[in-house]
C-alpha positions as a LaTeX table, in Angstrom:
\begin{tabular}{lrrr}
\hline
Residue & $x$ (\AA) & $y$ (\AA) & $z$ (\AA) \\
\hline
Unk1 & 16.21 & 6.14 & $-2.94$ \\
Unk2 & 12.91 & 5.19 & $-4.45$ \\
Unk3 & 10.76 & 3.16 & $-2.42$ \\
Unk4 & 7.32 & 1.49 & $-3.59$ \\
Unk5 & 5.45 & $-0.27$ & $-0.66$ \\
Unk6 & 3.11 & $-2.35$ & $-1.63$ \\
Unk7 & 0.14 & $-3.85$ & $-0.50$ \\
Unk8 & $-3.55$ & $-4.63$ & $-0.74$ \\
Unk9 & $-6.62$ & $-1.82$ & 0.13 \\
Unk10 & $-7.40$ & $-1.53$ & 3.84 \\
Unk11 & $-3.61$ & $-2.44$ & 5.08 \\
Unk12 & $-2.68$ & 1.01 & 6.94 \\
Unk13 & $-1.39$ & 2.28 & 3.51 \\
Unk14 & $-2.46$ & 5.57 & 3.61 \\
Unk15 & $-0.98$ & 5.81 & 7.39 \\
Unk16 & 2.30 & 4.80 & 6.56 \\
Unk17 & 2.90 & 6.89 & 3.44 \\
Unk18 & 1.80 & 10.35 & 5.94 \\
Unk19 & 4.49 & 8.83 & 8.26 \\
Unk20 & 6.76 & 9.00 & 5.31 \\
Unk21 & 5.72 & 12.51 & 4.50 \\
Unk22 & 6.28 & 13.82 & 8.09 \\
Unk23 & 9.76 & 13.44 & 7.95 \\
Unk24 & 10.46 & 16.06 & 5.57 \\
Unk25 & 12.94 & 14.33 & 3.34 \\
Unk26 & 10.79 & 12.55 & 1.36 \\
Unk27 & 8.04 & 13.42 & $-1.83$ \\
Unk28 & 5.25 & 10.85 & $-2.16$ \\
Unk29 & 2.94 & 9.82 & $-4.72$ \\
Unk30 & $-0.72$ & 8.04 & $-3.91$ \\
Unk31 & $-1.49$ & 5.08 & $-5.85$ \\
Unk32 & 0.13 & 5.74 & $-9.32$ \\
Unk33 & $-1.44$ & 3.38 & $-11.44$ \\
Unk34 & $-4.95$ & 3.99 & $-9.63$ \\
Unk35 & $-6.20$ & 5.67 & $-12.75$ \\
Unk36 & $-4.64$ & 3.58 & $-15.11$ \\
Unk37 & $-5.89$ & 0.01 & $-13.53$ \\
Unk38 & $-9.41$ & 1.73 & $-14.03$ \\
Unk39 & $-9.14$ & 2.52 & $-18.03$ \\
Unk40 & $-7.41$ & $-1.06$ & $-18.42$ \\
Unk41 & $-9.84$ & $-3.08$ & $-16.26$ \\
Unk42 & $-13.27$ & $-1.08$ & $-16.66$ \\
Unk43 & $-13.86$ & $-1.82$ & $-13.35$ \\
Unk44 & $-16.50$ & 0.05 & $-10.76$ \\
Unk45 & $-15.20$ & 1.79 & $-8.22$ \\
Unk46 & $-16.21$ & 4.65 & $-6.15$ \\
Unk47 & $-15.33$ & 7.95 & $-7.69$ \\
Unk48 & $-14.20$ & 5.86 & $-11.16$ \\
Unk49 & $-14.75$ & 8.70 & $-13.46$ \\
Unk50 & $-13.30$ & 11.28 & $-11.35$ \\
Unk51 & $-9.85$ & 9.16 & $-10.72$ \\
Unk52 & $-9.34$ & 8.73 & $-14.66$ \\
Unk53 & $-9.55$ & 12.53 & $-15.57$ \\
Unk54 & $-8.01$ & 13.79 & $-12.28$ \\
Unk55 & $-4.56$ & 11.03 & $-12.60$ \\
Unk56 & $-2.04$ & 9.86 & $-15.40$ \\
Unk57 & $-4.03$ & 6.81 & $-17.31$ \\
Unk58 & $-1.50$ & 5.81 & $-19.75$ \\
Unk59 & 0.23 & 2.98 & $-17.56$ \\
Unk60 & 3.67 & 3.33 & $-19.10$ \\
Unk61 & 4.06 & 6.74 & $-18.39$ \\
Unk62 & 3.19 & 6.09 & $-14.39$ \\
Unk63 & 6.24 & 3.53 & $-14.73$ \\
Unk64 & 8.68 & 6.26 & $-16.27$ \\
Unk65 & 7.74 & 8.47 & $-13.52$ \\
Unk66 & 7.85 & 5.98 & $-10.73$ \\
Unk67 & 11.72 & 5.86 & $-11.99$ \\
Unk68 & 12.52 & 8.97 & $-13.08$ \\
Unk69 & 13.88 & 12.22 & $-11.36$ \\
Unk70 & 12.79 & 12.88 & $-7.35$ \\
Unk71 & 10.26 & 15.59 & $-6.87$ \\
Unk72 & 10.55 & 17.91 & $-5.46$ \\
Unk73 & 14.39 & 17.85 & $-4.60$ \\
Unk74 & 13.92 & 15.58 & $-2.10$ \\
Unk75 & 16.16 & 12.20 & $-1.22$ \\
Unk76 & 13.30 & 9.51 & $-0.70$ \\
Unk77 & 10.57 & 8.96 & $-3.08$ \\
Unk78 & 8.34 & 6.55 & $-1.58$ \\
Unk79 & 5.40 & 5.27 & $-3.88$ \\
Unk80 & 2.44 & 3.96 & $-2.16$ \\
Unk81 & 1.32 & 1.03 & $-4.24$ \\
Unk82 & $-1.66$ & $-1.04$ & $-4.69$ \\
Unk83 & $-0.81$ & $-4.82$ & $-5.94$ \\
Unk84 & $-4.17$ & $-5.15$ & $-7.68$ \\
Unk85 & $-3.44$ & $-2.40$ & $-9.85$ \\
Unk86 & $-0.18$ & $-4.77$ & $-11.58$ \\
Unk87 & $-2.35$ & $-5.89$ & $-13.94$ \\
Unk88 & $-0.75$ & $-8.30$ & $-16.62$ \\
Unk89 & $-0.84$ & $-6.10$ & $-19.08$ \\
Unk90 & 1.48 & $-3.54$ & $-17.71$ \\
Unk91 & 5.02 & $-4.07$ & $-18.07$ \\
Unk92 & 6.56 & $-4.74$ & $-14.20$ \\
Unk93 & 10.19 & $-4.21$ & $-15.15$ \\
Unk94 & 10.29 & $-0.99$ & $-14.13$ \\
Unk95 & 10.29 & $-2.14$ & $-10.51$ \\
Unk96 & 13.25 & $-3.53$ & $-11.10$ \\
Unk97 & 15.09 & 0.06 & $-9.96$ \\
Unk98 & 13.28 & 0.74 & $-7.28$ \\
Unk99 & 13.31 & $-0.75$ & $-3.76$ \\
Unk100 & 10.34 & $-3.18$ & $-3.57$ \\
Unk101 & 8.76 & $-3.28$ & 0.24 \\
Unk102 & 5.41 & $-5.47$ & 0.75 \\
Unk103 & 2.97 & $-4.29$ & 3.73 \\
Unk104 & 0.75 & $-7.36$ & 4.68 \\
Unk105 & $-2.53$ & $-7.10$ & 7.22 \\
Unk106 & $-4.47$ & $-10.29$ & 8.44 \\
Unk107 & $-7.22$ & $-10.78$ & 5.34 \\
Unk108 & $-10.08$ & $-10.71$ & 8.27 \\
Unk109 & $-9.00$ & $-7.25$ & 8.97 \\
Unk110 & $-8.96$ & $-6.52$ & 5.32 \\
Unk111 & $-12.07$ & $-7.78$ & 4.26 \\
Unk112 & $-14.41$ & $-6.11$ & 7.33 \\
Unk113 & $-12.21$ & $-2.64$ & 6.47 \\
Unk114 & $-13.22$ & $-3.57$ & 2.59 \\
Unk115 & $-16.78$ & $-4.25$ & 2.42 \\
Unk116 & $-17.66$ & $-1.05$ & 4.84 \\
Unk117 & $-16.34$ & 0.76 & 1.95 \\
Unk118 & $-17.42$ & $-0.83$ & $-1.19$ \\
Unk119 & $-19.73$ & $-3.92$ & $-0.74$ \\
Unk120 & $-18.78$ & $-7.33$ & $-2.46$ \\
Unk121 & $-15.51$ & $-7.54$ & $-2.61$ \\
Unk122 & $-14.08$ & $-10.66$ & $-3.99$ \\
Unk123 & $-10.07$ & $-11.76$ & $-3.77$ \\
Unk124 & $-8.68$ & $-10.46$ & $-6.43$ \\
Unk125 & $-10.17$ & $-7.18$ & $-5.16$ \\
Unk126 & $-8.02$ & $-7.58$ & $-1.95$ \\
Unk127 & $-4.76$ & $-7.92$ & $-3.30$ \\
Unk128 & $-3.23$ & $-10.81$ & $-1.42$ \\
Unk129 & $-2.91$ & $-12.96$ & $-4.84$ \\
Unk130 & $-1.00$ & $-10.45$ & $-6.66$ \\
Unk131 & 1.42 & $-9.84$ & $-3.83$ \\
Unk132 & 2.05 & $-12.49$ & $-3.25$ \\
Unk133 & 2.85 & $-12.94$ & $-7.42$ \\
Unk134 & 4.58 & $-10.07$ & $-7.32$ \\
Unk135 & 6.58 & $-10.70$ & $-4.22$ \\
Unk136 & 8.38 & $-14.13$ & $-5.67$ \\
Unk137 & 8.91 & $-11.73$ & $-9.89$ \\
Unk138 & 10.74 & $-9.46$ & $-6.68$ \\
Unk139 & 12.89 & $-12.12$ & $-5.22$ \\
Unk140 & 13.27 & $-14.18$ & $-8.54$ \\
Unk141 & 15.06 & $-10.87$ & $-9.97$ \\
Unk142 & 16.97 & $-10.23$ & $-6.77$ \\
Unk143 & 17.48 & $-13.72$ & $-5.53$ \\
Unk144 & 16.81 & $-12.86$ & $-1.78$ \\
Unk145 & 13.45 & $-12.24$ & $-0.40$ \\
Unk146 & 12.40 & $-8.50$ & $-0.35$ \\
Unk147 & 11.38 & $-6.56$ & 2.74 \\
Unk148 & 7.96 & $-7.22$ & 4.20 \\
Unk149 & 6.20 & $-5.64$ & 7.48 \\
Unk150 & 3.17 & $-6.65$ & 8.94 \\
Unk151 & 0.69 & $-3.47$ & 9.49 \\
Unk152 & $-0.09$ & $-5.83$ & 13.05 \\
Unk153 & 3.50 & $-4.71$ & 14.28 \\
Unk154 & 3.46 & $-1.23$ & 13.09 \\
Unk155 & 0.08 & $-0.63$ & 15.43 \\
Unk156 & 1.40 & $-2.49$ & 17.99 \\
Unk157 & 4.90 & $-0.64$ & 18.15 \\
Unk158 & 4.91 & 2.19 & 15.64 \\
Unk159 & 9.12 & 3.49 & 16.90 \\
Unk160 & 10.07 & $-0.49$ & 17.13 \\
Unk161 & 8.18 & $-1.16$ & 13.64 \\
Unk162 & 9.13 & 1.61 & 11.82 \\
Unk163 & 12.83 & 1.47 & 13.08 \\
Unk164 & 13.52 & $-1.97$ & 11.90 \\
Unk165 & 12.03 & $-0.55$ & 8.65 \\
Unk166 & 14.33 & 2.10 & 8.45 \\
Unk167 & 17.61 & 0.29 & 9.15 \\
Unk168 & 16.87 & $-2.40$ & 6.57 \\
Unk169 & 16.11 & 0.41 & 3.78 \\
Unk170 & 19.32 & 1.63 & 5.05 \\
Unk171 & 17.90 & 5.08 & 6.16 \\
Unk172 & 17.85 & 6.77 & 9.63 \\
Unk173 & 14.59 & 6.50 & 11.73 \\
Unk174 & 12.79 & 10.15 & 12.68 \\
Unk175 & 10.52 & 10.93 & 15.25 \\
Unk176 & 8.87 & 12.75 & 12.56 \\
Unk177 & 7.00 & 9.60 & 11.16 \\
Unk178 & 5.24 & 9.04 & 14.76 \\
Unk179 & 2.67 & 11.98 & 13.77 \\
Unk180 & 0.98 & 14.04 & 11.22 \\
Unk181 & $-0.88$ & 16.88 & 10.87 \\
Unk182 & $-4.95$ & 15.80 & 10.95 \\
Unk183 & $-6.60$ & 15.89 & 8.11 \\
Unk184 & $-6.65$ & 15.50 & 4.13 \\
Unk185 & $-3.04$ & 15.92 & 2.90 \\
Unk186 & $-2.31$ & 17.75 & $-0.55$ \\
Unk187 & $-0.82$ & 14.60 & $-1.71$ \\
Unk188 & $-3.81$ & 12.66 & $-1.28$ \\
Unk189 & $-5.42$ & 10.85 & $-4.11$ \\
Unk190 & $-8.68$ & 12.76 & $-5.04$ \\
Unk191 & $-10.69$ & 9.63 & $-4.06$ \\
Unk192 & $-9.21$ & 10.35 & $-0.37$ \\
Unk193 & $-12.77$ & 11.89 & 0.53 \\
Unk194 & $-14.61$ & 8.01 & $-0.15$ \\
Unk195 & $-11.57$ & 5.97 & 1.58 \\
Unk196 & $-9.91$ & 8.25 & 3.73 \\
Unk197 & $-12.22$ & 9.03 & 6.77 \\
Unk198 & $-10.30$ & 7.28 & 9.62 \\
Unk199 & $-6.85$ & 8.19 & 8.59 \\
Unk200 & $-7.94$ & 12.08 & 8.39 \\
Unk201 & $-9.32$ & 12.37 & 11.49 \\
Unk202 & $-6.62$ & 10.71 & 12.91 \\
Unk203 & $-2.32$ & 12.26 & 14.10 \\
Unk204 & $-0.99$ & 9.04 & 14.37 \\
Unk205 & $-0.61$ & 5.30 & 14.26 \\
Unk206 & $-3.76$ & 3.67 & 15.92 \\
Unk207 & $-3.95$ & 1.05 & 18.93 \\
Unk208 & $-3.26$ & $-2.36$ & 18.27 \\
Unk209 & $-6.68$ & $-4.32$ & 16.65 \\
Unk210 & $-8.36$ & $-6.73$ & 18.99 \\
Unk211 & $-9.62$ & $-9.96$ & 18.52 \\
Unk212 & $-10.27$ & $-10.56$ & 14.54 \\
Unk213 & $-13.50$ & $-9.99$ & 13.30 \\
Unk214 & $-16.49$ & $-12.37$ & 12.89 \\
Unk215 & $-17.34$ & $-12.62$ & 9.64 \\
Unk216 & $-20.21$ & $-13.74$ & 7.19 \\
Unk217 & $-20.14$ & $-17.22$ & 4.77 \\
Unk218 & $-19.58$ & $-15.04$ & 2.05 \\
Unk219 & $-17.02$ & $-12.57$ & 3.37 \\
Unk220 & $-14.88$ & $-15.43$ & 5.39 \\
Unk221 & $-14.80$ & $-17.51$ & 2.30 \\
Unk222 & $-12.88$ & $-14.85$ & 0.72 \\
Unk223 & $-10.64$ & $-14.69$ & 3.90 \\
Unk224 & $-9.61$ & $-18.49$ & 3.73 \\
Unk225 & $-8.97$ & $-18.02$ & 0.59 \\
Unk226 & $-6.37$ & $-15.15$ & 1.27 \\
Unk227 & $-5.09$ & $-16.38$ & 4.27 \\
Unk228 & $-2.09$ & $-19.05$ & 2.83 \\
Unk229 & $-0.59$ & $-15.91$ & 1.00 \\
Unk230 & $-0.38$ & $-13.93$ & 4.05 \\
Unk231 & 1.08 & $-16.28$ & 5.83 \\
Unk232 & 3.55 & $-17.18$ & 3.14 \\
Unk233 & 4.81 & $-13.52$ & 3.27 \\
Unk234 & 3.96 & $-13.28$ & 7.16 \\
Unk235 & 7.15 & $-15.11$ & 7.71 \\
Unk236 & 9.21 & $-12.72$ & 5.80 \\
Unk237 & 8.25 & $-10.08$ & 8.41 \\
Unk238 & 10.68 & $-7.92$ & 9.98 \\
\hline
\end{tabular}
């Protein structure tokens, strides 16, 4: 099976695709199109030059890989995807064969994760837009809604969360995904080392969040903005 999650930055992305990892029957791949969005876009981000030489920039290429043969032997590929990088000018039909899975967080939580990264972000940088696009090409070529988990009920449940996961992808929950070694993986993207901190130093889903963060003007102007596609996919949530 060939799974590709996808979601905005910030959404407990990274810690879900380790907790794929840990359970030994699965080969993952970081943000595939990472480089490729780059070249196409021109946009700035941290490490920009760095994630073009290091990754596969030809977009079409990413997509015959996403679909082709399992590494590694194994009998999961799950594909940790970003929705911003689906830019319009790369062809989406190769998601068509695989199993398409969308991981949602509140946009409050996104944005105050976002801007401690990489100040300014605006929202198309947050993804909620294009998954939300992205989500209905899904259920337009299916003609049922495709899975969607809220990152809220993974960190307040992690077994219960990922469980229900696991039976509707049709594969057996492990202990396994629970816990990870700490620290950078091999898998990791090389621009781990700018967005990876808290995941690294961590073995394991973290607490539930608390109350939603206060925001400023500028930053919860982007969040209202966000917030009806959330919501829309919100009630899709296991």
């Amino acid at each position: 099976m060939k799974i590709a999650m996808w979601s905005g930055p910030r959404n407990l992305s990274t810690a879900l695709m380790y907790a794929f990892a840990a359970r030994g029957d699965s080969a993952v791949w970081d943000e595939p199109f990472y480089a490729a969005y780059l070249r196409e876009t021109g946009i700035d981000h941290p490490m920009r030059d760095d994630i073009i030489t290091a990754d596969q920039a030809d977009a079409d290429e990413v997509a015959a890989a996403c679909i082709g043969p399992i590494p590694q032997g194994q009998s999961l590929f799950y594909q940790k995807h970003m929705t911003l990088h689906m830019v319009p000018a790369f062809d989406r039909g190769f998601m068509r064969h695989l199993t398409n899975v969308f991981l949602i967080r509140h946009p409050a939580r996104v944005v105050a994760s976002y801007a401690r990264k990489r100040e300014g972000p605006t929202l198309m940088d947050i993804g909620f837009v294009q998954q939300a696009e992205l989500f209905d090409q899904v259920a337009g070529w299916t003609g049922s809604a495709p899975l969607v988990i809220d990152s809220a009920d993974i960190r307040a449940d992690p077994r219960a969360a990922l469980t229900r996961l696991c039976a509707a992808l049709g594969i057996g929950f492990t202990e396994a995904m629970l816990h990870w070694p700490i620290g950078p993986k091999p898998f990791d993207g090389v621009w781990a080392p700018h967005w990876y901190g808290a995941v690294h130093r961590s073995g394991g889903f973290e607490e539930p969040e608390g109350e939603l963060p206060n925001l400023a003007d500028s930053y919860q102007w982007i969040v209202d903005q966000a917030l009806p596609f959330y919501e829309r996919l919100q009630r899709f949530a296991l």
